[in-house]
N, C-alpha and C positions, 0 to 999 in steps of 0.2 A: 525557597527554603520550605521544607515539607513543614507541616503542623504536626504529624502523626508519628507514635512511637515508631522505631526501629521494628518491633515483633509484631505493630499492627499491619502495618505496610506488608511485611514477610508473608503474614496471616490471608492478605487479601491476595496477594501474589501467589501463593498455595491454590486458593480455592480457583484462580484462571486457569493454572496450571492443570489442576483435576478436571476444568472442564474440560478445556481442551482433549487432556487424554481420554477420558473418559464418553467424548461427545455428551455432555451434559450441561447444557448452559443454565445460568445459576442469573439471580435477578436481580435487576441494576444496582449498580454498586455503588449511584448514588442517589437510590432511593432509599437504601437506609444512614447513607453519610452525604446528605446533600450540599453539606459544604467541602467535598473532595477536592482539592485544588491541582491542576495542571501539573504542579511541580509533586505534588504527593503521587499523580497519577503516573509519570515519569519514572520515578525512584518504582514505583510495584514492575514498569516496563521493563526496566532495567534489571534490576533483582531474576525473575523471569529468564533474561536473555543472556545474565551469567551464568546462573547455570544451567545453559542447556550445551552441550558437547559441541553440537554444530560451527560450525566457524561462521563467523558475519561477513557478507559478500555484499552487503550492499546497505542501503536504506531506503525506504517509502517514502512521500511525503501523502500526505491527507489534507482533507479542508484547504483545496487549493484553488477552488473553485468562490468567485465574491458572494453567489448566493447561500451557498454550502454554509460561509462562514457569517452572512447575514440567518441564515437559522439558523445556527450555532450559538448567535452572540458576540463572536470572537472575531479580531481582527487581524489574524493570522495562523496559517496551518499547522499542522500537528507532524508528525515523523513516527515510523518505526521502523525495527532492524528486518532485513532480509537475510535468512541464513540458507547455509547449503544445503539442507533437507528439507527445504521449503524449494526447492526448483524442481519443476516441471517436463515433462519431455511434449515435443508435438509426435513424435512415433509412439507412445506407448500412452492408454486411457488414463487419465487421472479416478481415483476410487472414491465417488460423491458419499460413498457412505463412511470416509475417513473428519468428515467435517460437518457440523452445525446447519451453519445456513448457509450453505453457497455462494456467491456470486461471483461473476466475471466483468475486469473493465478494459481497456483499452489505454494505451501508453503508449510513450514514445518513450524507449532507455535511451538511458547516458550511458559510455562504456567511457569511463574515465583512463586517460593512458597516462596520467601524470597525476599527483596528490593533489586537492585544493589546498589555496590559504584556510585558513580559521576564520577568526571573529574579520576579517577584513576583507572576506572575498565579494566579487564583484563579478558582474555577470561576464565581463571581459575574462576573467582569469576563468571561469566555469567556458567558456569555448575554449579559451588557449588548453587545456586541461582534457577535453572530453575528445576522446580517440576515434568513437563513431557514436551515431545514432542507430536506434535496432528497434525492429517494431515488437511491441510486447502485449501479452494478457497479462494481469495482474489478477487472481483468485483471491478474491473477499472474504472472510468470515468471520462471526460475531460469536463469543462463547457467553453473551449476552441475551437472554430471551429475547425471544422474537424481534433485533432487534434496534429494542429499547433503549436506545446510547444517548447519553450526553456527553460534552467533550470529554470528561475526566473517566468514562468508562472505556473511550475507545481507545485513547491515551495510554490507562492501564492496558489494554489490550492488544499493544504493540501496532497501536494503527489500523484493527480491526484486519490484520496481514495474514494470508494464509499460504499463500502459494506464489510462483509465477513464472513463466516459459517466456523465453526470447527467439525469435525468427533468426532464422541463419542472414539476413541482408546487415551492412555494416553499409553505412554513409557516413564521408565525413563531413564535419562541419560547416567547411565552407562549401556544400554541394547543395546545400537546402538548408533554407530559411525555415528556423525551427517553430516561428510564429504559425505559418500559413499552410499548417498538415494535415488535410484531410484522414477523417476516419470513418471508416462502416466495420460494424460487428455483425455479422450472421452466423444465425444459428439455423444449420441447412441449409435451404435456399432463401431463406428467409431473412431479411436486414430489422434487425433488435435495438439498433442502439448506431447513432451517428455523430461525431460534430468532427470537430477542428484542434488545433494545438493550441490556440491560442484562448482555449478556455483555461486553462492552467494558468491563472494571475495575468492572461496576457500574453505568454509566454513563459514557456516552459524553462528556459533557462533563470528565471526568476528565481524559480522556484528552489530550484538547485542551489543556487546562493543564498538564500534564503538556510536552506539544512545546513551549508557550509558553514556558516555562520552561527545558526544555532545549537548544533552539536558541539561544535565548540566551547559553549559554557559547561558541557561536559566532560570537556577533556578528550573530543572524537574529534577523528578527523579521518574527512574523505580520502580514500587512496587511491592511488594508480591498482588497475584491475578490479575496482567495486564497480556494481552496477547499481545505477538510480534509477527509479522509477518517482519522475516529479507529479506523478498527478493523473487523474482519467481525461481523456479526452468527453469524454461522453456520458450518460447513465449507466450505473450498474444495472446488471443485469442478472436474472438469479438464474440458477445453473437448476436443472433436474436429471438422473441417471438417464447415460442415454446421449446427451446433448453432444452434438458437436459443432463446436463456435470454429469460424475462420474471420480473422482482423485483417483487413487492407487499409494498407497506408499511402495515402499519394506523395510517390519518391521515394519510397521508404521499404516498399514490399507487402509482405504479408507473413501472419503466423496464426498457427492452428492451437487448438487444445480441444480434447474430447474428451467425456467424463463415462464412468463404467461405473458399477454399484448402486445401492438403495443407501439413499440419505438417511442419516438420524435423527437429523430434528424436522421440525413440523413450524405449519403458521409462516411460511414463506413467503408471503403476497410478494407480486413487484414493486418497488416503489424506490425514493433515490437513495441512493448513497449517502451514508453521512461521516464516511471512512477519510 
């Protein structure tokens, strides 16, 4: 249950919104309301994602990782929405200078071919349910200074979600063990960022029921033809004009994304994720 008026909420939801169009990231938003709460940061998320025109094709999850969410605090991950002008191509350069602060992670999609249950799903009905797996980038950004997130800012902030491209490979479910998927991210010839699927809770199908279930207390529910993205295999990784990332997945394939433009914001060190 939110704490916060109906027009404050609207109010902070406004100023994401400017950032984002604007590329102007604005400073943490709970640094001046440090008692922001999950549920207040949700309702700004949401507010936000009705009205934007885009249609919703999927959803995020975030803090899906046990360290992520041991520096967090919190003992479970976050969500937000993926819409249709948030997709990516691997044929044509993504524009770095359309977003904040960059980064790029590494996923494995769910291509849902059947609806989940709601508050009752279970990691059995997220297989009977998911149509393929597809290797994917996921594009990062924070309309947060340099940043600066605590859960309830990245929350508000749709998951700290910006973008993300899916590989043309479709594996179905029982062809690979969703636990035990290797990943490498290079940028050039160069290997950036490495792990496995099984840093996602464990597995990645957790995760998935996990959203299933918690969207649910908001009245969503997962559909036949949405695409998940339950989680990073590995560290983000920040993006610079220029860059061109290729993801391998073992059993899975691989998928590209390359970035074209001059960034707008500034203070980008590397360092982890906390999307």
């Amino acid at each position: 249950m939110s704490v916060l008026a109906v027009s404050e909420l609207r109010g902070i939801a406004d100023r994401l919104r400017d950032a984002e169009r604007d590329r102007a990231p604005v400073p943490p938003l709970t640094l001046e309301r440090p008692w922001l709460s999950a549920a207040d940061a949700y309702e700004i998320q949401l507010h936000n994602i009705r009205r934007r025109t885009a249609a919703v094709v999927g959803h995020k999850v975030g803090l899906s990782s046990k360290a992520m969410q041991e520096m967090m605090g919190v003992d479970e991950p976050d969500y937000g929405h993926l819409l249709a002008d948030m997709r990516l191509s691997e044929d044509e350069p993504a524009d770095a200078g359309r977003y904040c602060y960059p980064r790029v992670e590494i996923e494995v999609a769910f291509l849902l071919g059947d609806d989940l249950p709601g508050e009752d799903c279970t990691e059995a009905d997220v297989l009977a349910a998911t149509e393929a797996f597809a290797p994917s980038i996921e594009l990062i950004d924070s309309r947060i200074v340099d940043w600066r997130i605590r859960l309830a800012d990245t929350i508000a902030d749709n998951a700290s979600s910006a973008g993300f491209v899916v590989g043309a490979s479709r594996v179905p479910p029982n062809d690979l063990d969703p636990r035990g998927i290797a990943a490498v991210l290079r940028r050039g010839a160069e290997v950036v960022a490495a792990g496995r699927s099984d840093a996602v809770l464990g597995n990645p199908v957790t995760a998935v029921a996990w959203l299933a279930r918690t969207v649910a207390r908001f009245g969503v529910r997962l559909r036949a033809g949405h695409l998940i993205l339950p989680g990073a295999c590995a560290r983000a990784v920040d993006v610079r004009p220029g860059d061109e990332f290729r993801a391998e997945f073992s059993g899975l394939g691989e998928v590209r994304l390359a970035f074209a433009g001059v960034r707008a914001g500034s203070g980008n060190a590397e360092r982890e994720d906390l999307s």
